[in-house]
C-alpha angles and dihedrals in degrees: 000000000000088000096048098051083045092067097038101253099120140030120200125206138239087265105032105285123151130211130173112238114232085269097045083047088056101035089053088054089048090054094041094052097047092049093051093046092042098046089035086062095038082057097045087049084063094257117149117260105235092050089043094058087040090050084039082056101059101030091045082072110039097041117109113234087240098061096035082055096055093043092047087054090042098049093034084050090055108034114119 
């Protein structure tokens, strides 16, 4: 928690209340979306799901926008 009120991405309250700032608020959307679209397509290759949304976990925060945006136009180009 301390990390994350370090960087700006939370702001806790008098009693212990917890509230996402405006950029932990985006940066939540932009892991969350990354993590649905990657462990959506894991799932639709035929991977597990558990080991999809494992694997979603650890690619939705080491991949560059760049390529998540590429693969997000790639996968959303060719989705049935």
């Amino acid at each position: 928690m301390k990390n994350l009120r370090n960087r700006d991405l939370i702001v806790m309250s008098d009693n212990g209340h917890i509230s996402l700032t405006p950029e932990g608020q985006a940066m939540a959307e932009t892991v969350y979306e990354r993590h649905s679209l990657l462990s959506g397509w894991l799932i639709e290759l035929g991977v597990d799901r558990e080991i999809a949304t494992a694997d979603a976990c650890k690619m939705e925060h080491d991949i560059s926008p760049e390529s998540f945006e590429a693969l997000k136009q790639h996968i959303l180009k060719h989705r049935k």
